[in-house]
N, C-alpha and C positions, 0 to 999 in steps of 0.2 A: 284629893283623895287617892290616884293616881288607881283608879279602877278601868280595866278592859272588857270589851266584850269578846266572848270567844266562838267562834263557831260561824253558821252562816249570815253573816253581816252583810246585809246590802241595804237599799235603801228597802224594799220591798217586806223584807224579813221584818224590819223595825216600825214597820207602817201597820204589819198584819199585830205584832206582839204590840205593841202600845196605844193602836188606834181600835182596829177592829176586833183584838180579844179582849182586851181588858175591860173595855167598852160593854160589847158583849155579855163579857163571862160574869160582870158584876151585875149587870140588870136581869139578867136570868135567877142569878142564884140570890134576890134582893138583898145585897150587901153582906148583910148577917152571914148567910150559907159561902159567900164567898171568902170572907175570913177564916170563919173553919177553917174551910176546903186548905187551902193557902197554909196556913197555920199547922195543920197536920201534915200535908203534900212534905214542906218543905222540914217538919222536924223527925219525919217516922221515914222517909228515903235516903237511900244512900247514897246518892248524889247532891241531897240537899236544894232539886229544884222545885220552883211554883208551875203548876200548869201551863201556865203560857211560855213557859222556857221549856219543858219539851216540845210542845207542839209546835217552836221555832226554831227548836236547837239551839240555842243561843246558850252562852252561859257567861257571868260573872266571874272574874277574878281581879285579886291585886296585881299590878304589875309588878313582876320581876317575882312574882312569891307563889307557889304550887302547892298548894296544901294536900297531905293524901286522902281526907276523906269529904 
């Protein structure tokens, strides 16, 4: 798929966004609320990210491809 992460990548960063938020942020908001959440976050911002990629900075991209919005 030749997709990158961007941002602060370490091991630390990827532990907190895929182990302890997501974890987290979906047994709080019982699934349902977290889809929302997620589903609007990511179509009504102009970055286009989900909560846990702010709260890590992290962000997706294709390689080699910079899209402007």
């Amino acid at each position: 798929m030749k997709i990158e992460l961007r941002g602060k990548v370490n091991w630390w960063t990827l532990f907190v966004r895929e182990v302890i938020w997501k974890t987290g942020y979906w047994i709080l908001t019982l699934f349902i609320g977290g889809i929302i959440l997620d589903i609007a976050m990511i179509s009504f911002s102009k970055k286009k990210l989900a909560p846990r990629d702010i709260v890590t900075d992290i962000t997706l991209q294709y390689e080699g491809v910079n899209y402007p919005f």
